[in-house]
C-alpha positions as CSV (number, residue, x, y, z in Angstrom):
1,X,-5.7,4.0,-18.0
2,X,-2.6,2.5,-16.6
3,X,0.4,4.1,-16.1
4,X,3.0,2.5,-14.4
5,X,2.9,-1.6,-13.7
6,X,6.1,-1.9,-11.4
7,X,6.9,-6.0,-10.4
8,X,8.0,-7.1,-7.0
9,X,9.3,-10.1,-6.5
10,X,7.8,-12.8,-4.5
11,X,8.1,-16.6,-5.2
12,X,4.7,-18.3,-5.2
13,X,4.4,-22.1,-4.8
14,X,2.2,-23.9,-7.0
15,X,1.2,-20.4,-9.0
16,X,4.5,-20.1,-10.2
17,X,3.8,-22.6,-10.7
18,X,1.1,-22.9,-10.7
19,X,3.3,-22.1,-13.5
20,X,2.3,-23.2,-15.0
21,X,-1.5,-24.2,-13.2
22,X,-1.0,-28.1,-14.3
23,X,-2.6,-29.8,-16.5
24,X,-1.8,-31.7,-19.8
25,X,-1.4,-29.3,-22.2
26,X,-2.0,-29.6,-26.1
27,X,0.0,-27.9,-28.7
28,X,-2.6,-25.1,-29.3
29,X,-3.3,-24.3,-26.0
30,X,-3.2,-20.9,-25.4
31,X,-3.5,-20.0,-28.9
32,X,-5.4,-16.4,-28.1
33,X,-5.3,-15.6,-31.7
34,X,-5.7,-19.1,-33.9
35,X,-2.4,-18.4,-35.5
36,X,-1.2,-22.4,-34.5
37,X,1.1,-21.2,-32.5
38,X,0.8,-20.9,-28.4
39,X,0.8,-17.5,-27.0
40,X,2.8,-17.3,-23.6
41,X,0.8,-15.5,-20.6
42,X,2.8,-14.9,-17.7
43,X,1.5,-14.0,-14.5
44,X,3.3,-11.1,-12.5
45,X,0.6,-10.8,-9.5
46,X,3.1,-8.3,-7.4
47,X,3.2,-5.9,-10.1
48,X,2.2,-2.4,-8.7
49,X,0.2,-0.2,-11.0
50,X,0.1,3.4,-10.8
51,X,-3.4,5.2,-11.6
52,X,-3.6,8.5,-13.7
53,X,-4.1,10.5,-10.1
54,X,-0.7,9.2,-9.0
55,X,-2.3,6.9,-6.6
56,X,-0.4,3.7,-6.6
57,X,-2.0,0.1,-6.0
58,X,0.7,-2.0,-4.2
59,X,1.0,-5.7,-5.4
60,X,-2.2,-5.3,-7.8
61,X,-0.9,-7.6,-10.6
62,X,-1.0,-8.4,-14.0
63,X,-0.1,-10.7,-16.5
64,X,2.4,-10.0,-19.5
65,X,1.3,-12.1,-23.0
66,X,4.2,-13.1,-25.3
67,X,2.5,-13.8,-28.9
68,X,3.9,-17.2,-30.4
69,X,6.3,-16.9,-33.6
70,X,7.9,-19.1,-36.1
71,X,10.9,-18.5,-33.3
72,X,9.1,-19.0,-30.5
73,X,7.3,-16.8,-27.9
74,X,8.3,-12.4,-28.6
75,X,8.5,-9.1,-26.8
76,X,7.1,-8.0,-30.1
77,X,3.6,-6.9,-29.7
78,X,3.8,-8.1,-26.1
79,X,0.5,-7.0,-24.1
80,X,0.1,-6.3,-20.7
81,X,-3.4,-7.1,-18.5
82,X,-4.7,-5.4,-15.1
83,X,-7.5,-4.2,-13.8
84,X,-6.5,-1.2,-14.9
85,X,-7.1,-2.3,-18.8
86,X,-9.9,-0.8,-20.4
87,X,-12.5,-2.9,-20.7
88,X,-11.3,-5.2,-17.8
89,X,-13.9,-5.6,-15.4
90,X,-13.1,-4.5,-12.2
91,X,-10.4,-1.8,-10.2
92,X,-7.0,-2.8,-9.5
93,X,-6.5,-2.9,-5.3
94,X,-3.5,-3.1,-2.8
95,X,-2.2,-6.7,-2.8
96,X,-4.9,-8.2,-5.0
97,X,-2.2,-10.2,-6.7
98,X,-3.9,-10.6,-10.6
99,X,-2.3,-13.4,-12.0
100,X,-1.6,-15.8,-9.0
101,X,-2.9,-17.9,-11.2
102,X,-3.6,-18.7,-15.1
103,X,-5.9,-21.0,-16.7
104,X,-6.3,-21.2,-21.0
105,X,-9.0,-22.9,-22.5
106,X,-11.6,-22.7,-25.2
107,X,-14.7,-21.6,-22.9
108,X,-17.2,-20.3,-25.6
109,X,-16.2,-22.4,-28.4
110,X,-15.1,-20.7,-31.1
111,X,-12.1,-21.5,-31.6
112,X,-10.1,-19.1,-30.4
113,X,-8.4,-20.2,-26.1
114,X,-9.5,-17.8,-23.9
115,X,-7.6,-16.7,-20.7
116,X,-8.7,-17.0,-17.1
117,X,-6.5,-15.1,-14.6
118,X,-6.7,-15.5,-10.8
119,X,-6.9,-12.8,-8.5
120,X,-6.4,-12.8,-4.6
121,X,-4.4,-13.2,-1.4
122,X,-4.4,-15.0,1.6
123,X,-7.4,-14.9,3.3
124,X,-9.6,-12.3,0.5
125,X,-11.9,-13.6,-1.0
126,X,-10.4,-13.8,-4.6
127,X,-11.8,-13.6,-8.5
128,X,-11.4,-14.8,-11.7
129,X,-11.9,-12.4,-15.0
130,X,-12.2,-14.4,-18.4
131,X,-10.2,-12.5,-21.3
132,X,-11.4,-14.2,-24.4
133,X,-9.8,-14.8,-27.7
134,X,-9.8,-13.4,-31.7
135,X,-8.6,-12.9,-34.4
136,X,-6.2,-10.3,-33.1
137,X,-5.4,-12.1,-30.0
138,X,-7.3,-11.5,-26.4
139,X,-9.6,-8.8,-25.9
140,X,-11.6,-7.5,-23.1
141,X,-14.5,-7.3,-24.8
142,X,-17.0,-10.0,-23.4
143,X,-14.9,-9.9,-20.2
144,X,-16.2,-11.5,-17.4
145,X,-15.6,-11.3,-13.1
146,X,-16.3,-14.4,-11.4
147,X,-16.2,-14.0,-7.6
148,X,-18.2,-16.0,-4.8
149,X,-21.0,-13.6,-5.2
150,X,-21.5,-14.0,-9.1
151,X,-21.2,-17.7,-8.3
152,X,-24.3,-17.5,-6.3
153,X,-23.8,-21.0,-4.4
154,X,-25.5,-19.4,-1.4
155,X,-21.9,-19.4,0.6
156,X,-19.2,-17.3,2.0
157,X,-15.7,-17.5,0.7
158,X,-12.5,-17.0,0.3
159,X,-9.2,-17.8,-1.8
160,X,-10.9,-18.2,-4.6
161,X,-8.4,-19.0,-7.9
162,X,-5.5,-19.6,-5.9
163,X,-5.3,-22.6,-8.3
164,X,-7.2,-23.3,-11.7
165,X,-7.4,-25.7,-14.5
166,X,-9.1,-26.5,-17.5
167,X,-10.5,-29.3,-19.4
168,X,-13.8,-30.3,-21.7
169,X,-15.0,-32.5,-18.3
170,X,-18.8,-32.8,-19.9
171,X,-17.7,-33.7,-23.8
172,X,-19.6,-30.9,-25.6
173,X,-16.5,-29.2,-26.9
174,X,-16.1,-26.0,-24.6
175,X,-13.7,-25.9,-22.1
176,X,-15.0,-25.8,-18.6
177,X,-12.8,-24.0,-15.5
178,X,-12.1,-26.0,-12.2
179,X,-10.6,-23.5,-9.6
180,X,-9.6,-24.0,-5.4
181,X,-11.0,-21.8,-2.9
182,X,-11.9,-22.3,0.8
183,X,-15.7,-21.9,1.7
184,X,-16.1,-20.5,4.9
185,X,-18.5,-22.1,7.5
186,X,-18.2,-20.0,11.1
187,X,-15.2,-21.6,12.7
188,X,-14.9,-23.8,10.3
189,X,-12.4,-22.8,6.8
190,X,-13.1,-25.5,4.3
191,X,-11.0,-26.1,0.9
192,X,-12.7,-26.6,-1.8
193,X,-12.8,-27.3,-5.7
194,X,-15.7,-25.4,-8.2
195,X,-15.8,-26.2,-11.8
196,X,-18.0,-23.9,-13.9
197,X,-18.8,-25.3,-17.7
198,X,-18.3,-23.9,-20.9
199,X,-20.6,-23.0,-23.6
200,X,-20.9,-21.0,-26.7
201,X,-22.0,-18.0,-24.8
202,X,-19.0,-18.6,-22.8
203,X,-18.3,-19.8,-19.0
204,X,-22.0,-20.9,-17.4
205,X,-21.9,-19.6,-13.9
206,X,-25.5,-21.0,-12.9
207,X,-23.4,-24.5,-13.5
208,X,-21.1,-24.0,-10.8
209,X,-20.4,-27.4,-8.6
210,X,-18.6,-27.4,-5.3
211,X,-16.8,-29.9,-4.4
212,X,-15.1,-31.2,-1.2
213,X,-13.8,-34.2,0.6
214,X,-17.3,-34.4,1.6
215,X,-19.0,-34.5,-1.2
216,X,-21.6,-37.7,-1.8
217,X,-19.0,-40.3,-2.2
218,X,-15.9,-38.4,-2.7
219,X,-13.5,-40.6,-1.1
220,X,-11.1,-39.1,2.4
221,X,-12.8,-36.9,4.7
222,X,-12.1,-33.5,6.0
223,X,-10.0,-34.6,8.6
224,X,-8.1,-37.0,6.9
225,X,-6.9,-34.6,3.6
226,X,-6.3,-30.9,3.9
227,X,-4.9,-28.3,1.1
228,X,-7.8,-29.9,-0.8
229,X,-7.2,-28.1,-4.5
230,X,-3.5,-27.6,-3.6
231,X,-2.6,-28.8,-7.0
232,X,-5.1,-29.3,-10.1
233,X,-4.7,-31.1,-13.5
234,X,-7.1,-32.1,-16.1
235,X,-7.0,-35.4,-18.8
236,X,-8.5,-38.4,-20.0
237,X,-7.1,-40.7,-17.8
238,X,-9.9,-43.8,-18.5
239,X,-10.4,-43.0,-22.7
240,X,-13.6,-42.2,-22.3
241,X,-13.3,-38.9,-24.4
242,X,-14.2,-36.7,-21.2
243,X,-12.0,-35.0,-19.3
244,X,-11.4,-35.9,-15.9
245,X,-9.8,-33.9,-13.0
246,X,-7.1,-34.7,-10.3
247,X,-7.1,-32.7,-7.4
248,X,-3.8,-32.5,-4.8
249,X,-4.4,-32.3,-1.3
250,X,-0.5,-32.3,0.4
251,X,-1.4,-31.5,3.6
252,X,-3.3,-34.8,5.3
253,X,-2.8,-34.4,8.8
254,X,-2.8,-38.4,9.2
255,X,0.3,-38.5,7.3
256,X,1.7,-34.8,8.7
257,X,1.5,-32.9,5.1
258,X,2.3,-36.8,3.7
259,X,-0.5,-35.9,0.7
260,X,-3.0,-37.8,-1.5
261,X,-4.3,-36.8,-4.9
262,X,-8.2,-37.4,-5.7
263,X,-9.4,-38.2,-9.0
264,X,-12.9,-36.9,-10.4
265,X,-14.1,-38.8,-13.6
266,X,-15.8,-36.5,-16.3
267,X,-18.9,-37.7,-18.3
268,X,-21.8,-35.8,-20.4
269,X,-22.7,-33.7,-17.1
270,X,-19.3,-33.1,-16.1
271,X,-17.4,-34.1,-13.0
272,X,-19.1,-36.9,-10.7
273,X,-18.1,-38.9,-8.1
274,X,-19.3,-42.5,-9.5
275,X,-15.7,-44.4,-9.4
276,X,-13.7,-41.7,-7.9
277,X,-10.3,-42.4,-6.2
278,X,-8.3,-41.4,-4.0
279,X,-4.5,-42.3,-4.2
280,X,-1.4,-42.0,-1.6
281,X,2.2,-43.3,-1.6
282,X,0.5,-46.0,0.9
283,X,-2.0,-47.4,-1.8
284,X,-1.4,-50.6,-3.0
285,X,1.6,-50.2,-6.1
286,X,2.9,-47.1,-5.2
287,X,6.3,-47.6,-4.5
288,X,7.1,-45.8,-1.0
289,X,5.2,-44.5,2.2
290,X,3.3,-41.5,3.6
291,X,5.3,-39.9,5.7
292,X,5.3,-36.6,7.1
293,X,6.2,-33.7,4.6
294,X,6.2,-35.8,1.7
295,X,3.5,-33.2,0.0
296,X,2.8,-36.1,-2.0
297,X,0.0,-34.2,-4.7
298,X,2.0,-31.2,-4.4
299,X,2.3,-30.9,-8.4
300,X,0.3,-32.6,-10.7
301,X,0.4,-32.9,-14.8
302,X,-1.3,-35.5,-17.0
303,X,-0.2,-36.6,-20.4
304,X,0.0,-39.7,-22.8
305,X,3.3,-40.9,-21.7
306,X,3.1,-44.3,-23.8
307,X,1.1,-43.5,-26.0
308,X,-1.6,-45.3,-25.9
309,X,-4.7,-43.0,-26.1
310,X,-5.2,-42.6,-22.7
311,X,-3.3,-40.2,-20.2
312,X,-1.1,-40.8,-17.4
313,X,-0.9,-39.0,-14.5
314,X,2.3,-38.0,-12.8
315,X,2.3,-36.7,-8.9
316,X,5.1,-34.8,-7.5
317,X,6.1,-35.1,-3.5
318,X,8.6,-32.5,-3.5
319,X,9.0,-32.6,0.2
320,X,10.1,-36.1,-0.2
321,X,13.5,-37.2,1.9
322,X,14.2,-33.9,3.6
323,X,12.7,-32.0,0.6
324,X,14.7,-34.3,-2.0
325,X,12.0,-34.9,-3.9
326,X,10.9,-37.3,-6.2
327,X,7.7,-37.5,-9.0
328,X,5.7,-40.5,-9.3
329,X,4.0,-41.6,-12.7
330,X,0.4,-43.5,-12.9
331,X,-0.6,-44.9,-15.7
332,X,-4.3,-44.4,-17.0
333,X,-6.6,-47.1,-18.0
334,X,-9.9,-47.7,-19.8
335,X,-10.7,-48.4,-16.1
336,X,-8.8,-45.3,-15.1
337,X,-6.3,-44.5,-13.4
338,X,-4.8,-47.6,-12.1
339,X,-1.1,-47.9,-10.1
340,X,-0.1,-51.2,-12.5
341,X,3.2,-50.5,-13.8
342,X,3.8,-47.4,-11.9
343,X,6.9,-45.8,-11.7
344,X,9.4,-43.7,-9.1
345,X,12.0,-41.2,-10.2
346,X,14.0,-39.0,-8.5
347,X,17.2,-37.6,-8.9
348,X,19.0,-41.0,-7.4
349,X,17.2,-43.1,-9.9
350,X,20.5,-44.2,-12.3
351,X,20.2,-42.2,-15.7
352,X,18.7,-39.1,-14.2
353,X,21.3,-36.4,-14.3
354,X,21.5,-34.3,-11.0
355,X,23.0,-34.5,-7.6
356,X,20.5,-35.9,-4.9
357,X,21.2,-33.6,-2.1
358,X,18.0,-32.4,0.6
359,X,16.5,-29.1,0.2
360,X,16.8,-29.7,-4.0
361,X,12.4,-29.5,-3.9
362,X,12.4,-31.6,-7.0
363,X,8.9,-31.8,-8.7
364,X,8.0,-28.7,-6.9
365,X,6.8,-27.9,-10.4
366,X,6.1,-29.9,-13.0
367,X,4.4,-29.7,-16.9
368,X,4.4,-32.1,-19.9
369,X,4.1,-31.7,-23.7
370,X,5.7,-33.5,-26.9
371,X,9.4,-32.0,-26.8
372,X,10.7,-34.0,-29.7
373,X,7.6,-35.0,-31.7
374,X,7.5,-38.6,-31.5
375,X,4.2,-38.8,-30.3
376,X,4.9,-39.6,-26.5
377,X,4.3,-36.6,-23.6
378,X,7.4,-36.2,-22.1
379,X,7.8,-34.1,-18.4
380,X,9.7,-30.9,-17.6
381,X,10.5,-31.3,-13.5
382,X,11.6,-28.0,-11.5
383,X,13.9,-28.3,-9.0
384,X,14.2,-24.4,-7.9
385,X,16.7,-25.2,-4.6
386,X,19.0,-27.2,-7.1
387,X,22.7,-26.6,-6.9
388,X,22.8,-26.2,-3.3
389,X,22.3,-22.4,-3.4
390,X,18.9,-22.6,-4.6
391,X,20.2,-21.5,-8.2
392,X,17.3,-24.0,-9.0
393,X,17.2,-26.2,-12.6
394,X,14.7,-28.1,-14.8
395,X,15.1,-32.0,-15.5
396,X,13.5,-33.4,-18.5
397,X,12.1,-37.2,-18.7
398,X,10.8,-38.6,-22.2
399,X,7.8,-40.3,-23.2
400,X,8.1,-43.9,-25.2
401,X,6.3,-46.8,-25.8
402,X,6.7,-48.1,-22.7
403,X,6.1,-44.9,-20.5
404,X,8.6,-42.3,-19.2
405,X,12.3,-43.5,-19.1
406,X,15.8,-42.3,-17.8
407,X,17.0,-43.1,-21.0
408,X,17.8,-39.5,-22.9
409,X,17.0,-37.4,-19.0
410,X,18.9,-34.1,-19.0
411,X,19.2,-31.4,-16.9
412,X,19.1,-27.7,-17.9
413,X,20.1,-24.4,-15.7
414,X,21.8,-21.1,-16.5
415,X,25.4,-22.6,-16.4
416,X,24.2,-25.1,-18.9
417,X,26.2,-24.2,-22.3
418,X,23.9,-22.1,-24.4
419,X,21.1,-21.2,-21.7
420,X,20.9,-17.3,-21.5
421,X,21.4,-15.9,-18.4
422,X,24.2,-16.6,-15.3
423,X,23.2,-19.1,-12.6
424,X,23.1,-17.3,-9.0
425,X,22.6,-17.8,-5.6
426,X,18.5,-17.7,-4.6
427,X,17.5,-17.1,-8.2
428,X,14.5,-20.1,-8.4
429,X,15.1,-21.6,-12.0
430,X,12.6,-23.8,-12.2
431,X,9.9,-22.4,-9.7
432,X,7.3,-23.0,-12.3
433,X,7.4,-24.4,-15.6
434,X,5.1,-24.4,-18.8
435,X,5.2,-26.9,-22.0
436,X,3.3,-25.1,-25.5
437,X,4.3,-25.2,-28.6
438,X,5.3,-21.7,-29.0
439,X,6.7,-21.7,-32.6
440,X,4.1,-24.2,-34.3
441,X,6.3,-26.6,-35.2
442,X,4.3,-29.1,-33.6
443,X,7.1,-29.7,-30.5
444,X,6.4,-28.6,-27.0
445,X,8.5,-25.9,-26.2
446,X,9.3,-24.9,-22.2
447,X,8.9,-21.7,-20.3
448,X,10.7,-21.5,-17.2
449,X,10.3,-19.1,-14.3
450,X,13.5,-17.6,-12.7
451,X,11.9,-15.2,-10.7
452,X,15.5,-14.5,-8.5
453,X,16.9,-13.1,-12.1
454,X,13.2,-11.4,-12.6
455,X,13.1,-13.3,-15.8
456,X,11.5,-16.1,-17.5
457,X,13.7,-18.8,-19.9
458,X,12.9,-20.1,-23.0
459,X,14.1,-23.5,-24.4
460,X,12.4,-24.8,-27.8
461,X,11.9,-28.1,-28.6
462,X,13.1,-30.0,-31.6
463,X,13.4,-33.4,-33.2
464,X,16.1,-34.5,-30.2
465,X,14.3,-33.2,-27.3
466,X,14.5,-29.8,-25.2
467,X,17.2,-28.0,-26.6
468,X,19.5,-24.4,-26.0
469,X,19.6,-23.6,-30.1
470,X,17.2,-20.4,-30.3
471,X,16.9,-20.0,-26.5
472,X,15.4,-16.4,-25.0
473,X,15.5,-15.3,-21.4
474,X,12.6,-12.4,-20.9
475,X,13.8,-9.5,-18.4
476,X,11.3,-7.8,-16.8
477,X,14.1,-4.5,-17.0
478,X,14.0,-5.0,-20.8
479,X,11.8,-1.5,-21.9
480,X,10.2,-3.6,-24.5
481,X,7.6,-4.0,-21.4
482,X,6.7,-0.2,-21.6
483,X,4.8,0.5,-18.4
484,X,6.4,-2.6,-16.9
485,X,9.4,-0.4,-15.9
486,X,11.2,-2.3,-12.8
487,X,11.1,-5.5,-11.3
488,X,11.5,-8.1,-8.9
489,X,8.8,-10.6,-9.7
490,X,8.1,-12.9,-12.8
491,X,6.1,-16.3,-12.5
492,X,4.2,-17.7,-15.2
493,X,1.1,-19.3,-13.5
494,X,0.4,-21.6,-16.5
């Protein structure tokens, strides 16, 4: 049994992201325990645990779950997951990093979301265990270890989970796991996506699908987009009732780390590659160019910004102008994705509050929900390096009939009147950000990692939009966290 789970700080990219994974979220997702109201996991993957022999695992990991309440997300009942939790399959080790990533989804169907959690480091090989829901919330019972071996796709790996999503991609009402990893081929280090499909008995590994630049008519090559699986997010972006998958790939070398995002279509056998596309900021009706650094694909979130049935998709290049930034919005189609009507904002677009200085890395995270419950998706941007200290902030964009507009944008950071906490120098507000609707009041609320203050914001929703009435900021020094005793370190991989 676990002892000790100490947190060290380091600041992730797209797992804090990668908090908040990215993909468009409903208001039950992550509803471990079917209560209608979101549960928050966080990820915490340099948390150290200390074994019952004393022995201590450096950087093992483990993710902290905050049960939804009528108030929003609480430290009571809080639970705390490693590979040190009984029933958890596997042992915690050195710099395994548990919780680099997070993933919620349905995956046996039963009603209850489940909870994949990613596990790995730079060049390991990486795993994903499955926590799955109940009545009482997540349990280990049922847990299950997926790894390059249980895969069994006959290759070596490594990297695996550094990035996950979710979505019903084949239609039969269980959620089915897409994750990045890098499939190693002598010299040659290869990124890939794998998507594994749901079921009643839970996640089907013996349906695991690779899938590259390479891959039958997957459009780019291998030497024209790199990073491929930098960034995932799942939606219906043609209305077809499947989901459908984009995939970032920020580093193409033609472009010097200018970017492109792929888009997988979903259909009764899941993922294929019939009408797949692949866009940049030099396809026709993007506004802009490649250039290099624009990590155009960096972020990615879909959601129904207009509503009209079908999702939109919207990219972030956060390297954009000297690391600027900016987020661009696609809209989808019952053709699919399509760049018609597609829109630019950054925070030099009139309306958007904010000063548009280099270094701000706006859209380094991004996630999107219903803040005020008209019936639009609206987006929560991070900007960690805003304020010219890196103090870091969160702009918020709403949905209307017409797509996302300026019109109501507001900017949020701890000098804000009525956020918790005190803005500092190097603190990252913003480095990932997560939109559930934590107190079941059928709004999108917003987590927000501020992993330089070793805590992790809450703002609720309401009928206005993102608001500072019932705000919480989680400490990771707060002893409510029991054998979480110290830290430097919170993201919240969502």
């Amino acid at each position: 049994m676990t002892r000790r789970l100490v947190a060290t700080l380091f600041l992730m990219s797209m797992s804090l992201y990668p908090i908040l994974p990215a993909r468009a979220i409903s208001p039950v997702d992550c509803d471990f325990d079917g209560d209608a109201k979101a549960d928050l996991p966080v990820g915490v993957p340099a948390a150290r645990v200390e074994l019952e022999d004393g022995v201590i695992k450096w950087a093992a990991g483990a993710v902290v779950v905050f049960p939804g309440t009528s108030s929003g997300p609480s430290t009571a009942n809080a639970t705390i997951w490693s590979q040190d939790s009984p029933g958890v399959i596997g042992s915690p080790g050195s710099n395994e990093n548990l919780g680099r990533s997070v993933a919620c989804g349905d995956f046996n169907e039963d009603g209850y979301e489940d909870l994949a959690i990613g596990a790995g480091n730079v060049g390991w090989s990486g795993t994903v265990n499955v926590l799955f829901g109940s009545a009482t919330g997540l349990t280990a019972e049922g847990d299950v270890l997926i790894s390059w071996t249980s895969l069994a796709l006959g290759v070596s790996g490594e990297d695996l989970s550094e990035v996950m999503a979710s979505g019903d991609f084949n239609g039969d009402e269980a959620s089915d796991l897409a994750f990045s990893g890098t499939v190693i081929n002598g010299p040659d280090a290869i990124p890939v996506v794998i998507t594994v499909l749901g079921s009643a008995a839970g996640l089907d590994q013996a349906t695991a699908s690779v899938w590259t630049v390479d891959t039958g008519a997957v459009l780019g090559t291998s030497t024209d987009s790199t990073n491929f699986g930098r960034s995932l997010a799942s939606g219906d972006l043609n209305g077809d009732t499947f989901a459908d998958l984009a995939i970032g790939s920020d580093g193409v070398i033609s472009g010097g780390a200018a970017g492109a995002v792929h888009v997988l279509y979903g259909n009764v056998t899941g993922l294929a590659d019939e009408d797949n596309q692949r866009w940049t900021q030099d396809s026709t009706g993007i506004v802009g160019l490649s250039e290099v650094g624009d990590e155009f694909g960096e972020s990615l979130a879909a959601g129904d910004f207009d509503g009209d049935g079908i999702d939109d998709l919207v990219v972030g290049a956060p390297g954009e102008n000297s690391d600027r930034g900016l987020v661009h919005v696609l809209h989808g189609s019952l053709t699919g994705l399509t760049a018609a009507g597609s829109q630019m904002w950054w925070q030099a677009t009139p309306g958007i509050p904010g000063v548009n200085e280099g270094d701000q890395r706006f859209a380094h995270s991004l996630a999107v929900g219903d803040l005020d419950g008209d019936g639009y998706a609206d987006v929560a941007i991070g900007v960690p390096r805003d304020g010219g200290q890196q103090v870091g902030a969160i702009n918020v964009l709403y949905g209307t009939v017409g797509g996302i507009t300026a019109t109501g944008a507001a900017l949020f950071n701890q000098d804000t009147p009525g956020v918790k906490g005190t803005a500092g120098y190097n603190e990252g507000f913003g480095a990932s950000v997560a939109a559930l609707d934590m107190s079941g009041d059928g709004r999108s609320d917003v987590a927000i990692a501020v992993p330089g203050d070793l805590a992790v914001a809450f703002l609720p929703g309401s009928d206005t939009g993102l608001s500072t009435l019932g705000d919480k900021l989680f400490e990771a020094l707060e002893p409510i966290y029991g054998s979480l005793t110290v830290g430097p370190g919170w993201s919240s991989p969502i």
